[in-house]
C-alpha positions as CSV (number, residue, x, y, z in Angstrom):
1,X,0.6,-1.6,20.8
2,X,-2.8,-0.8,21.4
3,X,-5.4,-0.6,17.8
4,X,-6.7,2.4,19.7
5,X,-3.1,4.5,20.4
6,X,-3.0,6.6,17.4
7,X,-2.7,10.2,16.9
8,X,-4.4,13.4,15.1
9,X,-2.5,16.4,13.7
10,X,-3.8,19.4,11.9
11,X,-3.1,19.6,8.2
12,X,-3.6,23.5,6.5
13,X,-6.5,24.5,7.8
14,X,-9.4,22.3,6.9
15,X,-7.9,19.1,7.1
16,X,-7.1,16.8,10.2
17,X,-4.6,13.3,9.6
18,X,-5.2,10.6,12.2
19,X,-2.8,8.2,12.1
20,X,-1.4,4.8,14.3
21,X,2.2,4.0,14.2
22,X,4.1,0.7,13.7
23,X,4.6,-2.3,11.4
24,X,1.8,-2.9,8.9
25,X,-1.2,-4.4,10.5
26,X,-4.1,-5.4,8.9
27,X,-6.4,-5.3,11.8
28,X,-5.7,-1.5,12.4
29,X,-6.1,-1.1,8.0
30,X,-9.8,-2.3,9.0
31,X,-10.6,-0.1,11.6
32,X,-9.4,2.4,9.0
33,X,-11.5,1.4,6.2
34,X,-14.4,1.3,8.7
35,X,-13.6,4.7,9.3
36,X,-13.7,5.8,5.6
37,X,-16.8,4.2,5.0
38,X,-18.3,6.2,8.1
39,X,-17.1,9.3,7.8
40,X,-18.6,8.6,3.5
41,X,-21.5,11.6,3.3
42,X,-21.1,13.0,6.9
43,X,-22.5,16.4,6.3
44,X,-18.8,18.2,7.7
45,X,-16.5,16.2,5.8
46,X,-15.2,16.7,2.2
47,X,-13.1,14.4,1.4
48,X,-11.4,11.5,2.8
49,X,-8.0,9.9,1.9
50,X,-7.2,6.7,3.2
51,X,-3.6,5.8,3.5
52,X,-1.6,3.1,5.9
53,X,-2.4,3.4,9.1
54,X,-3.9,6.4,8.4
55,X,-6.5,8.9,7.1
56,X,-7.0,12.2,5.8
57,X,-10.3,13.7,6.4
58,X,-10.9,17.0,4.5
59,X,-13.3,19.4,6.3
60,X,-16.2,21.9,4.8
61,X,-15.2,25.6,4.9
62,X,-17.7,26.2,8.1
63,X,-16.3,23.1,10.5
64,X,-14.3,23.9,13.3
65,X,-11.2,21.2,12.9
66,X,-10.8,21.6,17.0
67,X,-14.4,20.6,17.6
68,X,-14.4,17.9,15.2
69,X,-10.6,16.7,15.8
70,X,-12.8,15.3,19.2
71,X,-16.0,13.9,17.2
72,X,-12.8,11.8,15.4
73,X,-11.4,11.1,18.5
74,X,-14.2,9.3,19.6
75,X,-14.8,8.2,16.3
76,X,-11.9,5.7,16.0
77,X,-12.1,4.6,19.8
78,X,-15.6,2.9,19.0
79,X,-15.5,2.2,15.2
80,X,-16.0,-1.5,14.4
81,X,-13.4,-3.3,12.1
82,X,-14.6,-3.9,8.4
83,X,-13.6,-7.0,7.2
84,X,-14.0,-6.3,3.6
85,X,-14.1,-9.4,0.7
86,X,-11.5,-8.4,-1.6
87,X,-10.8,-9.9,-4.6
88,X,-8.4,-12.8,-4.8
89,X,-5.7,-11.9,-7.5
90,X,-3.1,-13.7,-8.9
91,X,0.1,-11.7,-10.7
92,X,2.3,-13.8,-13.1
93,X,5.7,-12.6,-12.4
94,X,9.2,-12.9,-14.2
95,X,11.9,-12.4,-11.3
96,X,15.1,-11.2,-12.8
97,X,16.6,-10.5,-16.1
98,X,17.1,-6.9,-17.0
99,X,13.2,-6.5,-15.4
100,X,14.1,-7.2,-12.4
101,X,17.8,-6.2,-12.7
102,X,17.9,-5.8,-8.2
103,X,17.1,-9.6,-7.7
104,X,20.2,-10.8,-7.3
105,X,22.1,-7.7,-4.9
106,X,18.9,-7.9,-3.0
107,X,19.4,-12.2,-2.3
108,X,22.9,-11.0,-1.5
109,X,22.1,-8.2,1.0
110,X,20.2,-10.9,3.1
111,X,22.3,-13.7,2.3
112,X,20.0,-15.8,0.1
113,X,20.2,-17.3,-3.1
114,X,17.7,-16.1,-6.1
115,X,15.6,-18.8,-5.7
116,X,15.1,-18.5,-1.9
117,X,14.1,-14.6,-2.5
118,X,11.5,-15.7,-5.1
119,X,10.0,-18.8,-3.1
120,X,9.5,-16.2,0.2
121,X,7.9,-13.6,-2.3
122,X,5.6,-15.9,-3.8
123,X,4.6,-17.5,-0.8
124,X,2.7,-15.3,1.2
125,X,-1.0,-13.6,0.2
126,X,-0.6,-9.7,0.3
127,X,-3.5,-7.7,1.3
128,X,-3.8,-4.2,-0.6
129,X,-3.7,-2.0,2.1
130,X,-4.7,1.3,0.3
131,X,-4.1,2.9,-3.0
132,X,-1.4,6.1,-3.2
133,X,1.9,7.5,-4.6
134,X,0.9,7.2,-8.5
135,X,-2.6,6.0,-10.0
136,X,-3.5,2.3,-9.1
137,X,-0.8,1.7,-7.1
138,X,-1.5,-0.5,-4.2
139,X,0.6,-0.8,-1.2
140,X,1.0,-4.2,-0.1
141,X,0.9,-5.8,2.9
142,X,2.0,-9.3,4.1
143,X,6.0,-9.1,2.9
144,X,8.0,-11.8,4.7
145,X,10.3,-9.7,6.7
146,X,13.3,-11.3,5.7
147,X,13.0,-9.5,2.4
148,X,12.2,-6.0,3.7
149,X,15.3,-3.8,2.5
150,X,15.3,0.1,2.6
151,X,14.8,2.2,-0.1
152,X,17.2,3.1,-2.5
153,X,19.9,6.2,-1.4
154,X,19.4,7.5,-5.0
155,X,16.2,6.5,-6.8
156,X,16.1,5.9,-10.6
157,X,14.6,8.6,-13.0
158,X,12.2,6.1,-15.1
159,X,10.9,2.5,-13.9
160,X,8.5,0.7,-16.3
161,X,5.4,0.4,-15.6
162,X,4.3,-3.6,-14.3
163,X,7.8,-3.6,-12.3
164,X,7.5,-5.8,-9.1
165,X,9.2,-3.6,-6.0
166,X,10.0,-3.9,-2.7
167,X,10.6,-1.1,-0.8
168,X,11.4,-1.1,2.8
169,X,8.7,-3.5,4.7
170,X,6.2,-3.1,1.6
171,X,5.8,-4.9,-1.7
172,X,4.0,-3.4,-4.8
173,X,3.7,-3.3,-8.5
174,X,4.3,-0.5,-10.7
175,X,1.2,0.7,-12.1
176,X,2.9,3.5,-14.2
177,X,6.2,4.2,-15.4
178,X,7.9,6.7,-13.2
179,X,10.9,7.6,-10.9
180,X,11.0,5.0,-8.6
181,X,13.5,4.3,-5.2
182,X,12.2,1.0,-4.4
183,X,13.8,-2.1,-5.5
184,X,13.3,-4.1,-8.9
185,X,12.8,-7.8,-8.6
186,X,10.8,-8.6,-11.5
187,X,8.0,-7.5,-13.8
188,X,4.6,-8.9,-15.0
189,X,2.5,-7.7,-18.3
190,X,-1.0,-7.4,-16.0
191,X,-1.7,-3.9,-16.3
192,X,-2.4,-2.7,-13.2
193,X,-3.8,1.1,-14.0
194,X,-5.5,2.0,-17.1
195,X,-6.7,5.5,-17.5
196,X,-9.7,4.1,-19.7
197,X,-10.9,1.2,-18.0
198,X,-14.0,0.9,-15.6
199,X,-12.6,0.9,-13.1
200,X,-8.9,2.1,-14.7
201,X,-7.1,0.7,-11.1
202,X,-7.0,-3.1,-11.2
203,X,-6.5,-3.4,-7.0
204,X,-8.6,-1.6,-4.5
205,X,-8.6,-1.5,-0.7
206,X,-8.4,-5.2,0.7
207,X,-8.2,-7.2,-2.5
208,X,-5.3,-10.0,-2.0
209,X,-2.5,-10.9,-4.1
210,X,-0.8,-14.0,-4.8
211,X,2.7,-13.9,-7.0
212,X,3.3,-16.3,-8.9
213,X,6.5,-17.3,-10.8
214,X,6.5,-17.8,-14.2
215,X,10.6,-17.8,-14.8
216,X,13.4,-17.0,-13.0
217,X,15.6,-15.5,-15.5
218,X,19.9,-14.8,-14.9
């Protein structure tokens, strides 16, 4: 699939979403961020919200969405890639235990042992592909799809905060503690999101991540 085959829907009235299906790709994440740091200040935008794949652009009360919905257009079709220097981070993880209490049905689903599960999780370097769902956290790119499982049917009604998660073809940490449906693997003590740091989020938009294993636990 092309970078450039993407669409753009109307959201309420001020708002347009352009977005590109398919798996997570970092090259298209770029043309994204490129696009946010473009559209930063334009005199007819509000507000923009970068997801995956994808971007919310919030329009001032006199802007015609039709006429601008074709300025984006264009927009995306010529913007360059950014290739942002993130941040190299590494997160200390304990997989298992009563933390991680889905490690084990998840190595079963697929047919691996514990250990295999951790070594493919560890292994690759993520790229935070945009912040969402809950302050600071980070959606992750880069999960070796042998581990991508789908959300749980039922979610759970509280998951601590510093939980390690996978949930569908996307890893992440828990930056708060909160009704979660993705699975638990593991959990690490970095804080991820506090409300009175500078910044409070931890990860931003194309900072990697490396996991690393402290124990395995039973």
């Amino acid at each position: 699939m092309s970078v450039f085959e993407h669409r753009i829907t109307h959201i309420g009235e001020r708002a347009l979403l352009l977005d590109v299906a398919g798996p997570m790709n970092v090259d298209v994440q770029k043309r994204i961020w490129a696009m946010a740091r473009h559209l930063a200040g334009h005199h007819e935008v509000v507000e923009t919200v970068p997801g995956v794949h994808s971007i919310l652009v919030v329009l001032a009360p006199d802007v015609a969405p039709e006429a601008f919905r074709e300025l984006l257009d264009a927009m995306w079709r010529q913007v360059e890639p950014l290739d942002t220097a993130g941040r190299l981070i590494e997160v200390p993880v304990s997989y298992g235990g009563e933390m991680g209490e889905d490690l084990a049905d998840l190595a079963a689903t697929h047919e691996l042992s514990v250990d295999e599960v951790v070594k493919r999780h560890t292994r690759p370097e993520y790229t935070v592909f945009a912040l969402g769902s809950q302050p600071g956290l980070g959606y992750l790119g880069g999960l070796d799809p042998s581990l991508a499982t789908p959300r749980r049917a039922v979610p759970r009604l509280s998951v601590v905060e510093g939980s390690i998660i996978i949930g569908g073809a996307q890893a992440g940490i828990l930056s708060c503690t909160s009704p979660c449906g993705w699975h638990i693997i593991g959990h690490t003590a970095l804080k991820v999101f506090d409300a009175h740091g500078k910044p409070p989020a931890l990860l931003a938009p194309g900072d990697r991540i490396r996991f690393r294993a402290v124990e395995v636990l039973p």
